[in-house]
C-alpha positions in Angstrom: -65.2 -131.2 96.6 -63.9 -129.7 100.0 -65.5 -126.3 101.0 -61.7 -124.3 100.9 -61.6 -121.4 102.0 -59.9 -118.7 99.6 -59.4 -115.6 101.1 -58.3 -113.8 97.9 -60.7 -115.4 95.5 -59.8 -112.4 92.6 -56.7 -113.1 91.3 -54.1 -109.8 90.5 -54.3 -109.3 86.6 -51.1 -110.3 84.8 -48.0 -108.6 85.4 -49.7 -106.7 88.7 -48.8 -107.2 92.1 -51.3 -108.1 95.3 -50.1 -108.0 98.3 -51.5 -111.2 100.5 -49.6 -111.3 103.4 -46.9 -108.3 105.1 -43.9 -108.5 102.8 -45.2 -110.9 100.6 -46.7 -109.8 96.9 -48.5 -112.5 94.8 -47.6 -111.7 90.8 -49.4 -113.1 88.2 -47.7 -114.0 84.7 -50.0 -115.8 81.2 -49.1 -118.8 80.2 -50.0 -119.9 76.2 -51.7 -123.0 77.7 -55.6 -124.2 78.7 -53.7 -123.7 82.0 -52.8 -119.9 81.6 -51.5 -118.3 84.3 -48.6 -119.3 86.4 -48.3 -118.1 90.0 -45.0 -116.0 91.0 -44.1 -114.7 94.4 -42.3 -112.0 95.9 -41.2 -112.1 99.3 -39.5 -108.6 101.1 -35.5 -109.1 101.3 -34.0 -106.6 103.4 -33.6 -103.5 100.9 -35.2 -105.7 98.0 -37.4 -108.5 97.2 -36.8 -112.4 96.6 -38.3 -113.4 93.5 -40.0 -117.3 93.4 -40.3 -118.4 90.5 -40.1 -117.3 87.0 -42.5 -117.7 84.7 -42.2 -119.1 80.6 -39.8 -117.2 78.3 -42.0 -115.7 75.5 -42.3 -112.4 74.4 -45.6 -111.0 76.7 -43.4 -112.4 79.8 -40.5 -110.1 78.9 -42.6 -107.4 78.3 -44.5 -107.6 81.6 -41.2 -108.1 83.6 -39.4 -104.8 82.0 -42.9 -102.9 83.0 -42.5 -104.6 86.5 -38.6 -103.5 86.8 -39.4 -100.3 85.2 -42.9 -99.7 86.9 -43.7 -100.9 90.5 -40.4 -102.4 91.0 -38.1 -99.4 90.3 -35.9 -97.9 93.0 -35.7 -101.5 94.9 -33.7 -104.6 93.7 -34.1 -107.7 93.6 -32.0 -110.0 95.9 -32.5 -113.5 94.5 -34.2 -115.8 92.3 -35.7 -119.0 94.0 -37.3 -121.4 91.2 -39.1 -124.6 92.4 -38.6 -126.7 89.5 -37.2 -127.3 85.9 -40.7 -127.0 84.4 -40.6 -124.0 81.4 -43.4 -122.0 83.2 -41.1 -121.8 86.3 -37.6 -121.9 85.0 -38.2 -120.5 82.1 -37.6 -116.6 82.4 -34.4 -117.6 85.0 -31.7 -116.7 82.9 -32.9 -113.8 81.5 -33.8 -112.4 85.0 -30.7 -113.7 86.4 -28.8 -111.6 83.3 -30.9 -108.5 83.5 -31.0 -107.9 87.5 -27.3 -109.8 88.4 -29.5 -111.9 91.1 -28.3 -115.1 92.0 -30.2 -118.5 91.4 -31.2 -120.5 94.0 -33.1 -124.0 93.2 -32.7 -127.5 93.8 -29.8 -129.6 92.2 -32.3 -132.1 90.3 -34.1 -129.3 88.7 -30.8 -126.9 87.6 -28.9 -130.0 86.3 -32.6 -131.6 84.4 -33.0 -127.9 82.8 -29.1 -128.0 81.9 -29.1 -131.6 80.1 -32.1 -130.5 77.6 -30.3 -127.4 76.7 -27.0 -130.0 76.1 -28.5 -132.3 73.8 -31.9 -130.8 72.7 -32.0 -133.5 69.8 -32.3 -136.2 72.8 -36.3 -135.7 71.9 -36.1 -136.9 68.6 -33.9 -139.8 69.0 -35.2 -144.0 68.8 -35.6 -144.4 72.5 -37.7 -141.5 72.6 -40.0 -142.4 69.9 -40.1 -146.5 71.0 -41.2 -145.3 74.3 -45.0 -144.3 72.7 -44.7 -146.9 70.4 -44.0 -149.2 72.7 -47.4 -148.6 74.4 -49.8 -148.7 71.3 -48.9 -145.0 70.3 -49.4 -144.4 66.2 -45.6 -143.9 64.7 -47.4 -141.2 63.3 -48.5 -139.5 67.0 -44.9 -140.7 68.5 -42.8 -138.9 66.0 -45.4 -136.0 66.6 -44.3 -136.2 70.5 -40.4 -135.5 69.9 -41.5 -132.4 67.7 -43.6 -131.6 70.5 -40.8 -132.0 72.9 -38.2 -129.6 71.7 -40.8 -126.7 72.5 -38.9 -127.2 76.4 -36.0 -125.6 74.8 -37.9 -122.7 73.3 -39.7 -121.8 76.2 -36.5 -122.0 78.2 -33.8 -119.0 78.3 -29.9 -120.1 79.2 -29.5 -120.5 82.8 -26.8 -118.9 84.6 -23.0 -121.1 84.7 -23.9 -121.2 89.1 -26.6 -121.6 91.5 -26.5 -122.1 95.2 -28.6 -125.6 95.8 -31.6 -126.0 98.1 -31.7 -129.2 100.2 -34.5 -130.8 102.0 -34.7 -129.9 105.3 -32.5 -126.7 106.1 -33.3 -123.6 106.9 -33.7 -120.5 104.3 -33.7 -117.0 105.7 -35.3 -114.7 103.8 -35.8 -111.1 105.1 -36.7 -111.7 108.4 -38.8 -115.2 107.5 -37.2 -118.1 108.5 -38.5 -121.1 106.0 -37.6 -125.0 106.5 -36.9 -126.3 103.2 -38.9 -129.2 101.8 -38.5 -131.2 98.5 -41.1 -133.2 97.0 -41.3 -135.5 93.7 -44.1 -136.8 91.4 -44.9 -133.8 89.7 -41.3 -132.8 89.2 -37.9 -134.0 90.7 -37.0 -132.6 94.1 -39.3 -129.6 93.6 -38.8 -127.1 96.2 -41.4 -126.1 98.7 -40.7 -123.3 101.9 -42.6 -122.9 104.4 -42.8 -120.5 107.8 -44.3 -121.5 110.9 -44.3 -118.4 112.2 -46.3 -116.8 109.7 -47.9 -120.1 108.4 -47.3 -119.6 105.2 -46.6 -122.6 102.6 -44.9 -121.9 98.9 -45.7 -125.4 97.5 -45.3 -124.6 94.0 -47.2 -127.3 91.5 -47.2 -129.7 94.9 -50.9 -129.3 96.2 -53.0 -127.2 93.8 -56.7 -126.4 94.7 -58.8 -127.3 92.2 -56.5 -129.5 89.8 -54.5 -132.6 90.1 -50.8 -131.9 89.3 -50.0 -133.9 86.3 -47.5 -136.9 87.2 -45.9 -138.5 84.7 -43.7 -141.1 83.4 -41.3 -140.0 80.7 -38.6 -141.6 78.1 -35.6 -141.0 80.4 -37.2 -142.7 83.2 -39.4 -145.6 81.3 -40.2 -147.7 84.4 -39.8 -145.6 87.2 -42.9 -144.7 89.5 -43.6 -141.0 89.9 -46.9 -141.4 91.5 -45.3 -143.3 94.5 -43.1 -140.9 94.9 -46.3 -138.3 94.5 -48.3 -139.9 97.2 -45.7 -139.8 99.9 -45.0 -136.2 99.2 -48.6 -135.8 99.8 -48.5 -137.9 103.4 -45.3 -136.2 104.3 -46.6 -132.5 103.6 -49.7 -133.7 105.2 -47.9 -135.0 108.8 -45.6 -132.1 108.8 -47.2 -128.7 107.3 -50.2 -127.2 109.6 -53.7 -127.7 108.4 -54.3 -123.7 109.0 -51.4 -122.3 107.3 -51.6 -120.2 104.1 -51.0 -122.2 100.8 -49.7 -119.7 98.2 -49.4 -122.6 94.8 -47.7 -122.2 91.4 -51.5 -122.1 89.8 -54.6 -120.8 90.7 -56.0 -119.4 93.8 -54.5 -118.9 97.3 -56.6 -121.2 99.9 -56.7 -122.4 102.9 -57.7 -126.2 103.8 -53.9 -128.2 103.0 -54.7 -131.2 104.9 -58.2 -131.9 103.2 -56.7 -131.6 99.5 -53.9 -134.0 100.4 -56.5 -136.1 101.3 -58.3 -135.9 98.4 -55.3 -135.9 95.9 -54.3 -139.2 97.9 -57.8 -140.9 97.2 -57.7 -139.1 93.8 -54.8 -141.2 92.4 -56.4 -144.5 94.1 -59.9 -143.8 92.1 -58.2 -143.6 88.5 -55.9 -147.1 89.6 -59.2 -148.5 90.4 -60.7 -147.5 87.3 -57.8 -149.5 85.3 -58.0 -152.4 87.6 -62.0 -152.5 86.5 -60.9 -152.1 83.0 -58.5 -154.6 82.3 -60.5 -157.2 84.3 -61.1 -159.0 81.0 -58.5 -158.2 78.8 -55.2 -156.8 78.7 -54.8 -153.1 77.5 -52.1 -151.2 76.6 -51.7 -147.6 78.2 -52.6 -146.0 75.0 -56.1 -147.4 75.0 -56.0 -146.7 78.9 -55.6 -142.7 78.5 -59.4 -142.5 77.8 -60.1 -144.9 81.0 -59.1 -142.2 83.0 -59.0 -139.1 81.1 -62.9 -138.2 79.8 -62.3 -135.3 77.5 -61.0 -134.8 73.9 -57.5 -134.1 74.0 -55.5 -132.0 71.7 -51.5 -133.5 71.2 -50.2 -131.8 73.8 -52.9 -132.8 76.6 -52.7 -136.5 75.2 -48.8 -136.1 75.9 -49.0 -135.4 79.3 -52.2 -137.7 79.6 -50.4 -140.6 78.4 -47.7 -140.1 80.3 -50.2 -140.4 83.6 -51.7 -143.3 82.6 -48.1 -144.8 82.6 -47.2 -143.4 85.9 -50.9 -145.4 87.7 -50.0 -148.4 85.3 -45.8 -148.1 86.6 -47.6 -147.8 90.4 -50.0 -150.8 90.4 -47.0 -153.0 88.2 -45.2 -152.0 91.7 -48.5 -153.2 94.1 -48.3 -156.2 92.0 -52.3 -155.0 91.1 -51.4 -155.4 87.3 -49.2 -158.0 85.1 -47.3 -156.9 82.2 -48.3 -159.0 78.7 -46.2 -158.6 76.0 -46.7 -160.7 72.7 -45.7 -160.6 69.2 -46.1 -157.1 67.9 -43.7 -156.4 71.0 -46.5 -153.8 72.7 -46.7 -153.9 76.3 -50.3 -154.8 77.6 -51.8 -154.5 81.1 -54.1 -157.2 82.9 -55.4 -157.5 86.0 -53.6 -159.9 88.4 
């Protein structure tokens, strides 16, 4: 692992606020996961603060919020909500913060409008397509109708977004106080997810994009059975790479601040290319399917809602090397797709 340098390596406690750079406060929020924090960022506004990112809508989220409007936050407003992406630890608390402080949302069209189709048909996760997707791949009926139960927790983790937003695009400008941050999007992790950065200040909001320590999951999912996240996850990695400074300040959704971008893209590049090498070596002499693939790549026990997000991972490499033509699809009589070398 790369020797990063983290020049806040104690993290604020949740619901506090650390300053990290002038005009910008780093807020911490739990999340009920192995992963259990989520970052949230606060950047000065004028007479207020923009708010980035949300955080998941639970209980001990809305209690720490009304301490932070009530508490540190009272007397100044906030401006505007910026989330990154539709995931329920991000978008989660944008409605009700959006309905409790009258700010605006601002986030990319992909994530309002993927947020906004769940909450429209939240059965969608129990329906055939859904549970032939696992199946499909060796998944138990048992574990697959497990999945679409697992599914609908997106909609309880999610409060009503507001009827408007004002869409971020790749590649414009945002003003924000007196920062002035280009606008990127990137994809693998999450459709057009929203990244700013500053050059003048060299700071990089990257959300779930490039995180220190941890490979952002990238995953395949029913809606999008064949399509290939983790090509679109290692170009976002070249492209931040070749366009976002080396020294600049990268404040992620999760865990610590650091410093170092250029040598974690590298890394998350060869990262990806270890795991497709590991299912190249394994289906060498027979085919798999991407069921009995999870524990090529994935060493660890896994509870149901790990293996869901593992599985869907294995799919993405397996959906990447079908596209390299590295792997041959082999589908016999019980109709379950299988994987072999080509």
């Amino acid at each position: 692992m790369t020797n990063y340098r983290f020049p806040y390596p104690e993290p604020p406690a949740n619901g506090a606020l650390l300053e990290v750079a002038p005009g910008v406060l780093w807020l911490r929020m739990p999340l009920p996961y192995r992963l259990d924090h989520i970052n949230i960022y606060l950047i000065a506004d004028g007479d207020g603060w923009c708010v980035l990112d949300a955080g998941i809508h639970d209980d001990r989220t809305i209690e720490l919020w009304k301490a932070l409007l009530a508490g540190p936050l009272a007397g100044t407003r906030l401006t505007r909500l910026i989330v990154t992406h539709h995931h329920p630890d991000h978008i989660g608390m944008a409605g009700w913060l959006c309905r409790e402080t009258g700010v605006p949302l601002l986030t990319s069209q992909t994530a309002y409008l993927a947020c906004a189709n769940l909450a429209l048909d939240p059965e969608s996760v129990k329906n055939r397509q859904f549970h032939d997707f696992y199946t499909n791949h060796g998944v138990s009926n048992e574990v697959a109708d497990l999945m679409g139960t697992n599914g609908l927790n997106y909609l309880r983790m999610v409060s009503a977004l507001p009827n408007s937003f004002l869409r971020l695009v790749s590649g414009d400008t945002l003003l924000v106080g007196k920062r002035r941050f280009r606008i990127f999007t990137g994809d693998g992790h999450a459709p057009e997810q929203v990244m700013l950065y500053c050059d003048e200040d060299r700071l990089f909001f990257c959300a779930d994009q490039v995180i220190a320590k941890i490979s952002p999951n990238v995953a395949v999912w029913p809606s999008e059975p064949d399509g290939d996240p983790l090509g679109h996850f290692l170009r976002t990695a070249r492209e931040i790479r070749d366009n976002v400074p080396d020294n600049a300040l990268v404040l992620p959704g999760h865990q610590l601040l650091f410093r170092g971008l250029h040598a974690r893209c590298n890394e998350l590049l060869e990262h990806h290319e270890r795991r497709c090498d590991l299912i190249r070596e394994a289906t060498l002499d027979r085919p798999m399917t991407a069921n009995e693939l999870v524990p090529v790549i994935f060493h660890r026990e896994l509870d149901l809602h790990q293996f869901g997000f593992a599985f869907s991972e294995t799919l993405a490499h397996v959906n990447r090397m079908l596209r390299r033509a590295e792997l041959a699809k082999v589908i016999v009589g019980d109709g379950v797709a299988r994987y072999r070398t080509s």
